[in-house]
TORPA-4810 file (N, C-alpha, C, O; in nm, 3 decimals):
<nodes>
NODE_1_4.132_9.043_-14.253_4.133_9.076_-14.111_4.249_9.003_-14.044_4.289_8.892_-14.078_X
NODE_2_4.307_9.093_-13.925_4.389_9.012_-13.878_4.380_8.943_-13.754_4.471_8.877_-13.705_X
NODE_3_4.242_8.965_-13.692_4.199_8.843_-13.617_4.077_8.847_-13.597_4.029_8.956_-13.629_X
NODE_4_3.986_8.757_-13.549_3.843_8.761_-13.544_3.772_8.922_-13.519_3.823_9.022_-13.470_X
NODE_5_3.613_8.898_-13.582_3.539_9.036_-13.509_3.410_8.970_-13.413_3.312_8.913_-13.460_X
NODE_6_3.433_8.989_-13.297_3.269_8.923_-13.267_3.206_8.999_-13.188_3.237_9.064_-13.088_X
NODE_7_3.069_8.977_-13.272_2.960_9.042_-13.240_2.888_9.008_-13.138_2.852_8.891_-13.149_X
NODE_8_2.842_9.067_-13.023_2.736_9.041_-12.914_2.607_9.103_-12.893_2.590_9.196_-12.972_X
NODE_9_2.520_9.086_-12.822_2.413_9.198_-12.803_2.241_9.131_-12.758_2.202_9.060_-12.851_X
NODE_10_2.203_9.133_-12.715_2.030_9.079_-12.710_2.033_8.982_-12.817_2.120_8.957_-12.900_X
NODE_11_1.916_8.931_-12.798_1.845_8.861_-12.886_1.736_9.011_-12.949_1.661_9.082_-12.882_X
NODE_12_1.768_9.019_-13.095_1.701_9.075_-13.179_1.776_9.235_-13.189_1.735_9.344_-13.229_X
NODE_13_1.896_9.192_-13.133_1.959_9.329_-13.162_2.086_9.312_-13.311_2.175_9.382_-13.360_X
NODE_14_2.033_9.189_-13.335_2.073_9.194_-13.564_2.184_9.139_-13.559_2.255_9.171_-13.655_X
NODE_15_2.265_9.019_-13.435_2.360_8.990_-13.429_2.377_8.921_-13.568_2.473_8.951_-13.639_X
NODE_16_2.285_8.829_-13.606_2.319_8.716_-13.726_2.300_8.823_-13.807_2.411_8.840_-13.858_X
NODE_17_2.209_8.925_-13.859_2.203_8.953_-13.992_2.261_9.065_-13.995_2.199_9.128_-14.080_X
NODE_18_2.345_9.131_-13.954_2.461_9.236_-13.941_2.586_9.136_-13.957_2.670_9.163_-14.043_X
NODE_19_2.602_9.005_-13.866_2.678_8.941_-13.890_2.711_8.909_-14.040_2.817_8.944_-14.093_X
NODE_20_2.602_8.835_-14.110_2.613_8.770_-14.216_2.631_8.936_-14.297_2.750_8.929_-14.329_X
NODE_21_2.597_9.035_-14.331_2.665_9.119_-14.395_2.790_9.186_-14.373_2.844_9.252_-14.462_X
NODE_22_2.846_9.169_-14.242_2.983_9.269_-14.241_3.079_9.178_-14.299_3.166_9.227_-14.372_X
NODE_23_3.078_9.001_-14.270_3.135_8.949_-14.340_3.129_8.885_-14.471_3.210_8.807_-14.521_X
NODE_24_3.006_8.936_-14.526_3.041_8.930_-14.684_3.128_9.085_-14.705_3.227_9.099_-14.777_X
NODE_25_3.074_9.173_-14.638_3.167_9.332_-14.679_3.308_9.300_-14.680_3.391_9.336_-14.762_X
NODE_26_3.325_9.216_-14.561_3.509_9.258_-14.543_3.577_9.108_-14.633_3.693_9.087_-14.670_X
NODE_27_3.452_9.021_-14.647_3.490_8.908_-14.724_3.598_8.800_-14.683_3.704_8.764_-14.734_X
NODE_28_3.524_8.761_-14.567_3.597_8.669_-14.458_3.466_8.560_-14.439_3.380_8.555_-14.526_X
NODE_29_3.459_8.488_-14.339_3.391_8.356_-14.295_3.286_8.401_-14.205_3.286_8.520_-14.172_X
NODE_30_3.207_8.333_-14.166_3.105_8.362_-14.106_3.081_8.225_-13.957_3.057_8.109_-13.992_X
NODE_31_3.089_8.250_-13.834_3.025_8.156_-13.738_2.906_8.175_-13.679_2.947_8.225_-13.574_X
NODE_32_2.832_8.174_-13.672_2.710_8.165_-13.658_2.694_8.045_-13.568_2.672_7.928_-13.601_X
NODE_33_2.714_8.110_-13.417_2.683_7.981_-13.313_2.582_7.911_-13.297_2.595_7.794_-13.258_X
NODE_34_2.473_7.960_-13.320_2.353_7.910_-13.276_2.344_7.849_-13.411_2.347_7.726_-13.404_X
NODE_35_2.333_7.898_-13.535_2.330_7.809_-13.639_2.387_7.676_-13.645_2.341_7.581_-13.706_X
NODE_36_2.524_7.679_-13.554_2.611_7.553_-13.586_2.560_7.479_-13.484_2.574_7.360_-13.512_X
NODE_37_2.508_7.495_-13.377_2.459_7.402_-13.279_2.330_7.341_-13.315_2.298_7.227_-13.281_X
NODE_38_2.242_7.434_-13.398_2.131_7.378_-13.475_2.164_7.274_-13.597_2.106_7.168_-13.622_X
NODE_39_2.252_7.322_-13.652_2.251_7.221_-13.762_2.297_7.061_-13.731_2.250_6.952_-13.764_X
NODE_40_2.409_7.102_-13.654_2.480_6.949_-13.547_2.373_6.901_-13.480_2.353_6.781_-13.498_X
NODE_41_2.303_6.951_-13.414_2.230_6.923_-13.337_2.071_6.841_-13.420_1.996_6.759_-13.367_X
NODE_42_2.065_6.880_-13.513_1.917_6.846_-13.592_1.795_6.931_-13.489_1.680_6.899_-13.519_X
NODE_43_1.804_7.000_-13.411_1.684_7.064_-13.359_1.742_7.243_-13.377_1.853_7.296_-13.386_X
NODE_44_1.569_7.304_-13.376_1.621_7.422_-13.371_1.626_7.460_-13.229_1.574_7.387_-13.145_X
NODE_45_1.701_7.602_-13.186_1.725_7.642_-13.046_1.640_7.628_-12.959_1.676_7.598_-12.845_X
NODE_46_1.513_7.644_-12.989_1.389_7.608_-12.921_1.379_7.436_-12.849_1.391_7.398_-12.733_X
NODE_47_1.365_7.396_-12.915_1.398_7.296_-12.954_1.468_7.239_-12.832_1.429_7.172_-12.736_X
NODE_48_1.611_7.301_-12.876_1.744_7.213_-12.834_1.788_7.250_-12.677_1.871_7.191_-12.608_X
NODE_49_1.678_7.407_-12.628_1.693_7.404_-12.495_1.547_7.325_-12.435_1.546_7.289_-12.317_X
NODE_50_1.437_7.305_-12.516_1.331_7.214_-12.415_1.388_7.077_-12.371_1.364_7.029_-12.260_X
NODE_51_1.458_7.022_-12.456_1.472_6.899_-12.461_1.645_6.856_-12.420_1.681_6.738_-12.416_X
NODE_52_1.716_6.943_-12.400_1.847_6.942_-12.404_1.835_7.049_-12.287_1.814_6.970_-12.194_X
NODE_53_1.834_7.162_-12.234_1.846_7.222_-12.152_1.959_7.312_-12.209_2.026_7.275_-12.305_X
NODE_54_1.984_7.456_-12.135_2.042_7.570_-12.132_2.159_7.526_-12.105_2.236_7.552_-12.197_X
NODE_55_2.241_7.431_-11.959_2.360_7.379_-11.950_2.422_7.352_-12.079_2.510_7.425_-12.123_X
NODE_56_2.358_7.206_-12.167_2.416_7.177_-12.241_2.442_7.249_-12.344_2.555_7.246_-12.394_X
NODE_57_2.327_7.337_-12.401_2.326_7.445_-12.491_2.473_7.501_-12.444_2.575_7.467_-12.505_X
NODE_58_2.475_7.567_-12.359_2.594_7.659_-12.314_2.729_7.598_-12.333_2.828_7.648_-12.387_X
NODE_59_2.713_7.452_-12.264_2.883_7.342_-12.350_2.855_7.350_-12.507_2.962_7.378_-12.561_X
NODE_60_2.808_7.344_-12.551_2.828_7.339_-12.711_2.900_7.454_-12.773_3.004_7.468_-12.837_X
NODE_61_2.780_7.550_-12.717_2.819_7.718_-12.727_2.963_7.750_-12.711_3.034_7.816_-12.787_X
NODE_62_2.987_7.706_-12.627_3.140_7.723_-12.582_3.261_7.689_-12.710_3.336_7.765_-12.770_X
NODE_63_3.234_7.500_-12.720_3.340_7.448_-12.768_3.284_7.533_-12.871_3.347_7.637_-12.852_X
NODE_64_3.189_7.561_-12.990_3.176_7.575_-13.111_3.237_7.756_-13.135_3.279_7.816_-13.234_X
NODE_65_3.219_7.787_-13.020_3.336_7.946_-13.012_3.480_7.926_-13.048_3.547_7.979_-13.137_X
NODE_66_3.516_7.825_-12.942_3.662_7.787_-12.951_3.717_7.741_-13.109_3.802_7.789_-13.184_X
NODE_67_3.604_7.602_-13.119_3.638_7.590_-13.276_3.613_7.674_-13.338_3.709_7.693_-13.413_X
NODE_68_3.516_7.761_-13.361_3.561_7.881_-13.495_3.720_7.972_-13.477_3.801_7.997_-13.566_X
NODE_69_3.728_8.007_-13.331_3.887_8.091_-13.322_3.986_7.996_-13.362_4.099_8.045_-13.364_X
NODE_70_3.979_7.875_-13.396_4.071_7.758_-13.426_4.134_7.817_-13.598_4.241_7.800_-13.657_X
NODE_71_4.006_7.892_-13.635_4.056_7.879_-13.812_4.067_8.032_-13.834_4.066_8.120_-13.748_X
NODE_72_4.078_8.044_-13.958_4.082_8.162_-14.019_4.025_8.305_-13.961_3.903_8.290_-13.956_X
NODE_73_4.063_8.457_-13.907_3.988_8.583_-13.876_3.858_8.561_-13.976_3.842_8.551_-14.097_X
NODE_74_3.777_8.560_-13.859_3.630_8.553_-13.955_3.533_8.632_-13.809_3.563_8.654_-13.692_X
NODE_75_3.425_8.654_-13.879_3.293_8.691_-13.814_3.234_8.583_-13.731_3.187_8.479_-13.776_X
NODE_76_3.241_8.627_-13.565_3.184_8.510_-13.492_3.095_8.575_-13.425_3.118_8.672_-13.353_X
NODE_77_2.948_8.507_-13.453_2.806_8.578_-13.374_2.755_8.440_-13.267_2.676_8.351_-13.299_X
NODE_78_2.819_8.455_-13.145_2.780_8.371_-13.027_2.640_8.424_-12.987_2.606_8.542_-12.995_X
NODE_79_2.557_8.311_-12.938_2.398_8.364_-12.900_2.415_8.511_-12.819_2.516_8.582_-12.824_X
NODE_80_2.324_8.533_-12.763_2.292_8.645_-12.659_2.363_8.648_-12.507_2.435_8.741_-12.470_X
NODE_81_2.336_8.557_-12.445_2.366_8.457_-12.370_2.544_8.468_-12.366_2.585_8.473_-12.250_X
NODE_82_2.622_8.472_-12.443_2.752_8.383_-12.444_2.839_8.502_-12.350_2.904_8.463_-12.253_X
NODE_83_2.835_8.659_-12.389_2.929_8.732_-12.317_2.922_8.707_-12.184_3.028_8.711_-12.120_X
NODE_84_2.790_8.674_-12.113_2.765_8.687_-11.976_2.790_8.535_-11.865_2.771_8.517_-11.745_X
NODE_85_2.838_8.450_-11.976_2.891_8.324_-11.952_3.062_8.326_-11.859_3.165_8.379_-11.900_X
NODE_86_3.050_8.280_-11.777_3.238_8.293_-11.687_3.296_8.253_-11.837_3.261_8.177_-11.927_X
NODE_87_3.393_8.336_-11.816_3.536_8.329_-11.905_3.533_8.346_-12.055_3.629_8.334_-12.130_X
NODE_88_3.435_8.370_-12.080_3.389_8.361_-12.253_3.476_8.490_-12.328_3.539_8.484_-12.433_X
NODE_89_3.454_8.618_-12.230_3.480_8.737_-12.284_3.630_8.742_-12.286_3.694_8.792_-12.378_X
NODE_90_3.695_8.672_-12.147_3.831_8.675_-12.114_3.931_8.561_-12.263_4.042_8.565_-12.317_X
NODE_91_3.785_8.458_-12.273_3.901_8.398_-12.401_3.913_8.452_-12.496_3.993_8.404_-12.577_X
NODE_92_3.851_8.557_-12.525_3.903_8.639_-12.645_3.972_8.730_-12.710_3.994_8.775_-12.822_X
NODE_93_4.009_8.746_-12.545_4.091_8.902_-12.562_4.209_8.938_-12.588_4.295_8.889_-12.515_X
NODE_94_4.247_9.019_-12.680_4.365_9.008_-12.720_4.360_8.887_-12.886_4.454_8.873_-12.964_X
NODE_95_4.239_8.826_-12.895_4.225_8.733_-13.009_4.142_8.746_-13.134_4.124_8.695_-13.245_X
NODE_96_4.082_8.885_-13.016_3.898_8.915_-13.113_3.897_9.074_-13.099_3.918_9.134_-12.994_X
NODE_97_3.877_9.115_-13.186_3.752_9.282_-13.156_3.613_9.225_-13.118_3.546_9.154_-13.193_X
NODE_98_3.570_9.268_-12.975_3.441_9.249_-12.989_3.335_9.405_-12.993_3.348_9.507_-12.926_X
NODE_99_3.267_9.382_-13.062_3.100_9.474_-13.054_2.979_9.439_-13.014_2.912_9.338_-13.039_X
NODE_100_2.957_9.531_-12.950_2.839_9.524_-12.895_2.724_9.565_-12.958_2.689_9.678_-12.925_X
NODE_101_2.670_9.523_-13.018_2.539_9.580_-13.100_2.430_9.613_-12.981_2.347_9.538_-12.930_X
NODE_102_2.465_9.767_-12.954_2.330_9.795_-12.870_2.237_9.852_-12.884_2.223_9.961_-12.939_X
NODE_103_2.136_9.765_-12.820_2.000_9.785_-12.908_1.897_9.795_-12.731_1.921_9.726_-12.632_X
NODE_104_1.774_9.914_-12.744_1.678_9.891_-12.657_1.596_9.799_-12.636_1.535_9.746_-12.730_X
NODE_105_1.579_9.765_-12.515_1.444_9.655_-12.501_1.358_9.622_-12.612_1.342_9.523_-12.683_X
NODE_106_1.308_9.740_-12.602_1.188_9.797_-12.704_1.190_9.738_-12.855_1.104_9.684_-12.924_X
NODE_107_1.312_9.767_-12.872_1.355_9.772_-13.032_1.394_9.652_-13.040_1.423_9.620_-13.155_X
NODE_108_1.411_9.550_-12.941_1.513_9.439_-12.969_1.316_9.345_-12.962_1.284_9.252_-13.036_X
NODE_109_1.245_9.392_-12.881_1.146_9.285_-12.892_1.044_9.320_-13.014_0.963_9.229_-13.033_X
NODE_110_1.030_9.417_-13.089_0.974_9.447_-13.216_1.046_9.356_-13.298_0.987_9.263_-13.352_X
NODE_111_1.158_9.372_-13.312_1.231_9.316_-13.393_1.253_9.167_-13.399_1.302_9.114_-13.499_X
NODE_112_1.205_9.078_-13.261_1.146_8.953_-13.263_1.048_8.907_-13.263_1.051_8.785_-13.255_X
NODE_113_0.917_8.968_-13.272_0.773_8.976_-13.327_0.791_8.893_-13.430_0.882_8.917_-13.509_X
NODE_114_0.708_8.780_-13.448_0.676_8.707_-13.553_0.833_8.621_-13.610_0.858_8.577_-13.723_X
NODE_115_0.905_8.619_-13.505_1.019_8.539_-13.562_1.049_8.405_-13.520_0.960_8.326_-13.488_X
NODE_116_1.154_8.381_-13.519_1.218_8.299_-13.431_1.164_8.274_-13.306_1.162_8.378_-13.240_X
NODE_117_1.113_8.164_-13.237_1.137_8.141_-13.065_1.204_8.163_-13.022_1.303_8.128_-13.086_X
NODE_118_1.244_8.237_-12.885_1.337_8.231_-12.843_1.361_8.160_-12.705_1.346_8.246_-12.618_X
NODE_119_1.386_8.063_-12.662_1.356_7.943_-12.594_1.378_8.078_-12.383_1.308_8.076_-12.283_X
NODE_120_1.489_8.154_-12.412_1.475_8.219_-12.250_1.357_8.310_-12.313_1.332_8.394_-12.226_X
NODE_121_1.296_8.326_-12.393_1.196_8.460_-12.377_1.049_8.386_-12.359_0.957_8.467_-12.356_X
NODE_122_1.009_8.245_-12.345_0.889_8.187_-12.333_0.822_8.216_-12.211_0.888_8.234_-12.109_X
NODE_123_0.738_8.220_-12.209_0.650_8.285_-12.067_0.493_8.391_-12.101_0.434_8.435_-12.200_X
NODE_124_0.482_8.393_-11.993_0.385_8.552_-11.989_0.426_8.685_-12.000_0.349_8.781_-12.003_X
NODE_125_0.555_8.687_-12.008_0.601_8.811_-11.989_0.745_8.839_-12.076_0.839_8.908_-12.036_X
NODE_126_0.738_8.784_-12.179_0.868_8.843_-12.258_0.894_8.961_-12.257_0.998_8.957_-12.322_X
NODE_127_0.872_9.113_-12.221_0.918_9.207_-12.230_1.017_9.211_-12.119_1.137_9.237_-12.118_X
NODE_128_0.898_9.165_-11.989_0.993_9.152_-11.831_1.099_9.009_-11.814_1.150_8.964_-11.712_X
NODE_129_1.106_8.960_-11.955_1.233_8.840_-11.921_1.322_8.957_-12.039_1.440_8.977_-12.011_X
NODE_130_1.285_9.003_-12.119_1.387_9.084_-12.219_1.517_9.201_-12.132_1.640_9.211_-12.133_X
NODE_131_1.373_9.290_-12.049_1.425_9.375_-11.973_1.535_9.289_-11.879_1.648_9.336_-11.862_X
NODE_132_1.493_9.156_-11.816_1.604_9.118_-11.717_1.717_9.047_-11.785_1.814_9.031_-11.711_X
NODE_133_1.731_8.993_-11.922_1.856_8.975_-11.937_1.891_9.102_-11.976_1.986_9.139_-11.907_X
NODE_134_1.860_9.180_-12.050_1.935_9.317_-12.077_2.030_9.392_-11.929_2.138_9.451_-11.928_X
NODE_135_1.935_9.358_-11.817_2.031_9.444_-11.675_2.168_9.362_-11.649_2.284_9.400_-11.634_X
NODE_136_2.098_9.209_-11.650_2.222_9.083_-11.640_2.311_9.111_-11.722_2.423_9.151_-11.690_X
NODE_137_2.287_9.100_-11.793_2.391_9.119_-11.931_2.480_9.249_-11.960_2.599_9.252_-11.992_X
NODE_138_2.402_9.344_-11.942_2.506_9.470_-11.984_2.624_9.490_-11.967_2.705_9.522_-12.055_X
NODE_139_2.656_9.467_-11.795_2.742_9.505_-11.767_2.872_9.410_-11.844_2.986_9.458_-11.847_X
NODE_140_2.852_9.309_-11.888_2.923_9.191_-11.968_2.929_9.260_-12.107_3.028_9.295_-12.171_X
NODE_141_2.828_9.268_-12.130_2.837_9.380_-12.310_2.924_9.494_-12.320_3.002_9.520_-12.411_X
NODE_142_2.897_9.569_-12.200_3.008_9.664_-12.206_3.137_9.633_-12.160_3.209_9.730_-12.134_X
NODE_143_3.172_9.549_-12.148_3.328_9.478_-12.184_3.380_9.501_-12.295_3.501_9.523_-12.304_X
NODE_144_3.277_9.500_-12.427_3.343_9.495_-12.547_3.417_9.614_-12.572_3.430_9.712_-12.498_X
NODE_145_3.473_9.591_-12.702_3.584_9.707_-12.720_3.528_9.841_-12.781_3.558_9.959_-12.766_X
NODE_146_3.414_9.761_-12.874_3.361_9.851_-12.910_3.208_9.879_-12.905_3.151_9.771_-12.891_X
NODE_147_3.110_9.994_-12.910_2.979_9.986_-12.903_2.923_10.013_-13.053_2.977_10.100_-13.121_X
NODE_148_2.837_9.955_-13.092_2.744_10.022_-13.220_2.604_10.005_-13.160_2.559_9.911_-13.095_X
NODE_149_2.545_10.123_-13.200_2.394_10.137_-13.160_2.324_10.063_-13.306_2.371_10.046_-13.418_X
NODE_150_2.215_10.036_-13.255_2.153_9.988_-13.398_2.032_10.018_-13.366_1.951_9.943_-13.420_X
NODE_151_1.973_10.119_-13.283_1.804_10.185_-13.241_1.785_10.268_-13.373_1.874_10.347_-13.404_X
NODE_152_1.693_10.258_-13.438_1.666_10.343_-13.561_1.712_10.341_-13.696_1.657_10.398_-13.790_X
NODE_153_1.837_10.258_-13.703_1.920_10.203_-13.799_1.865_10.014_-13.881_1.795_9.916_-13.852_X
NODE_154_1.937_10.053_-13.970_1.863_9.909_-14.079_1.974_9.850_-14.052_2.073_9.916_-14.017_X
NODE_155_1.976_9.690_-14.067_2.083_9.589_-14.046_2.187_9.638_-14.168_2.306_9.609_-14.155_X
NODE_156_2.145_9.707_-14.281_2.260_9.721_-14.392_2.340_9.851_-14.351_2.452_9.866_-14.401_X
NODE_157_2.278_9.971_-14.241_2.362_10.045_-14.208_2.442_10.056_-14.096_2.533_10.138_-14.079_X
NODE_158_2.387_9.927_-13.983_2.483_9.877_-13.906_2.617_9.817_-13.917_2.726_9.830_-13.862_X
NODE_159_2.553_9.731_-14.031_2.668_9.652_-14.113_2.812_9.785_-14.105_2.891_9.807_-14.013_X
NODE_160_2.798_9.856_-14.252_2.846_9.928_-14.291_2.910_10.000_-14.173_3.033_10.004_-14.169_X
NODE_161_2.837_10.057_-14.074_2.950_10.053_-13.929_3.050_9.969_-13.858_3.164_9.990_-13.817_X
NODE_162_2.988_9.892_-13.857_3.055_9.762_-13.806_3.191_9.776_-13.926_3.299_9.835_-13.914_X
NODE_163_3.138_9.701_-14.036_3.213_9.695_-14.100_3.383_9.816_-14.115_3.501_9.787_-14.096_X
NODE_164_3.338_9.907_-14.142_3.427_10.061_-14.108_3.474_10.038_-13.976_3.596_10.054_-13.967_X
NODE_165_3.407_10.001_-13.856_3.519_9.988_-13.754_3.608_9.874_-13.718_3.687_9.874_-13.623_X
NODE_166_3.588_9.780_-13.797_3.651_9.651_-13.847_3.750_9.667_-13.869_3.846_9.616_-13.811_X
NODE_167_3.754_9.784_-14.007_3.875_9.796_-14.114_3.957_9.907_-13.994_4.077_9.888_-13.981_X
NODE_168_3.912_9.985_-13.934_4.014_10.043_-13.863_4.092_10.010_-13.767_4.213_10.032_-13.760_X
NODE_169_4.001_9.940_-13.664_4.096_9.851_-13.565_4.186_9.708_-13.599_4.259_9.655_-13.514_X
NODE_170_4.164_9.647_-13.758_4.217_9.593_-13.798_4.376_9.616_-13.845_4.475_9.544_-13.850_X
NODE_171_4.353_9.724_-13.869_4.446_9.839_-13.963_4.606_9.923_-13.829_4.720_9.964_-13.846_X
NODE_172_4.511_9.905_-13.710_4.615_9.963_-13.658_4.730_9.876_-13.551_4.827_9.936_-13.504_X
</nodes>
């Protein structure tokens, strides 16, 4: 690749595990933000916003973006959260392909059933905190360059999209 691909989208719209396959496909590196703030961090995200808060979460988030664009075109999956952050989308441009993995409410909270915590979805009402970052957020998602749907689709045939529009906008 000849410069980063990064992926955006909900929480549970397959950012990490679309991630972790398009870049074994195209056979480049993998960032995984939230992973790297967990592992530095010794807590998981849950975790690291009860006790640490969303601010700081969000400085980490940041620098650990910056440091991955520091090295090699690789696969960078920033939380949910990161497009809709001031300036996040603007530092990339021209540096990154970004995608939007878009995914419905619906489909994005099935798909976090029995998983992961997700430290903004705690409450009485995770569908009505899902639905309100999805309105917040969109209009930031659709910034990206490119869209992939992933409603009805398996993370290995998203990939394989992703991947294919990788190699083309790479290519030209």
């Amino acid at each position: 690749m000849k410069r980063h691909l990064v992926l955006v989208g909900l929480p549970g719209s397959g950012k990490s595990t679309v991630g972790r396959l398009v870049a074994a496909e195209l056979r480049v590196g993998l960032h995984d933000i939230d992973k790297t703030i967990a592992d530095e961090s010794g807590l998981s995200i849950a975790d690291f916003f009860a006790t640490r808060g969303e601010a700081d979460f969000r400085r980490l988030e940041r620098l650990a973006t910056v440091a991955a664009f520091e090295g090699e075109p690789a696969v960078v999956v920033p939380g949910g959260g990161w497009a809709a952050q001031p300036g996040n989308m603007e530092s990339v441009t021209g540096r990154a392909t970004t995608v939007y993995l878009e995914t419905a409410v619906a489909t994005a909270l099935s798909r976090l059933s029995g998983g992961e915590t997700r430290p903004l979805l705690l409450g009485s009402d995770p569908t009505a905190a899902l639905h309100s970052m999805f309105v917040s957020r969109k209009p930031w998602y659709e910034r990206c360059d490119y869209c992939v749907s992933t409603d009805g689709k398996s993370a290995e045939q998203v990939a394989i999209e992703v991947a294919e529009l990788a190699r083309k906008c790479m290519s030209l």
